[in-house]
N, C-alpha and C positions, 0 to 999 in steps of 0.2 A: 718486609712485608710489601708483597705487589696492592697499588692501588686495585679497589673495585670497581670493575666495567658494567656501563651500563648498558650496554646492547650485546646482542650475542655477538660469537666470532667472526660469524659468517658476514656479518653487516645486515641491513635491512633487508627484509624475506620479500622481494617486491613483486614477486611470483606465487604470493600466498591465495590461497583458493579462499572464494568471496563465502559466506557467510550462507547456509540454505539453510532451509524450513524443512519439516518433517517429510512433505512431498519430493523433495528434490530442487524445487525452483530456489534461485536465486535472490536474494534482497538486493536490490537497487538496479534490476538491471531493466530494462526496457522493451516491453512485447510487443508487437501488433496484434491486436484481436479486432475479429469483424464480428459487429453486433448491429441488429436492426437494420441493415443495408450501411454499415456507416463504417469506416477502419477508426479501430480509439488504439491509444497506446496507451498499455497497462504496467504500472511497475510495484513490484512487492515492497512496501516498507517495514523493516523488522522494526520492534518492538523499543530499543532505542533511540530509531531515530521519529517515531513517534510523542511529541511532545506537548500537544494541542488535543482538546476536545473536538469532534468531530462526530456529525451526525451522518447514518448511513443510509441512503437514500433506495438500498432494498429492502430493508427492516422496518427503516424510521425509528431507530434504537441509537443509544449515544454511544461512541467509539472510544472511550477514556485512552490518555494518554499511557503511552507503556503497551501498549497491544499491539502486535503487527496487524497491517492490513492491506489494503489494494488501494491503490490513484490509479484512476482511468477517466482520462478525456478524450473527445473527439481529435483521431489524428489533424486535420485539416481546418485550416483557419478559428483556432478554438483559443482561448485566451487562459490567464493564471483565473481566471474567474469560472471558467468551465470544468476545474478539475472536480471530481465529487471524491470522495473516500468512502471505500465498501468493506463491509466483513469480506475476509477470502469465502467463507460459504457462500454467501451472499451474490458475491458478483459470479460463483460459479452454477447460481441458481435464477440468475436474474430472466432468464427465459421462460423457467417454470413460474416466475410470478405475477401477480394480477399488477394492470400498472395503476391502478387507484387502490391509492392507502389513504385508511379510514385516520382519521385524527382526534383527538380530543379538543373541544373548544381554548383549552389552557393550555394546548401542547406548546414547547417553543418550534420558534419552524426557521433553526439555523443546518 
């Protein structure tokens, strides 16, 4: 009896095509979008490496862990503190939206 191998024959697939979403795009890879006069870069995070609660600052709805979604910051001089996290609707509706959202006196505002 030959011992059991645990990776294929071929060795590690290091050419293997990255992981998309229903549209096509890419998770993890990195866009420029120009919004508001300003270049953000945007990256899709799939639903794995989503692990934190996150509030979406188009909705003001909570982002639970386990959902894919959107990080976009301002390309230029913007910091880990500038990044927001959006529903993918969300950030591809963010121009149709009003930029005053109404709140609840007891809402949390993380």
């Amino acid at each position: 009896m030959s011992p059991r191998r645990n990776r294929p024959r071929g060795g590690d697939d290091k050419h293997a095509p990255l992981p998309r979403d229903e549209s096509g795009e890419r998770y993890g890879l990195e866009r420029t979008e120009s919004w508001q006069g300003e270049d953000w870069a945007v990256r899709m995070i799939g639903g794995g490496a989503a692990a934190k609660h996150y509030r979406c600052p188009g909705c003001d709805q909570e982002i639970p862990p386990g959902v894919p979604h959107v990080v976009a910051w301002p390309r230029y001089g913007a910091g880990v503190d500038d990044r927001r996290h959006w529903h993918k609707a969300c950030w591809n509706a963010k121009d149709r939206r009003s930029a005053r959202l109404q709140r609840s006196r007891n809402a949390p505002r993380y």
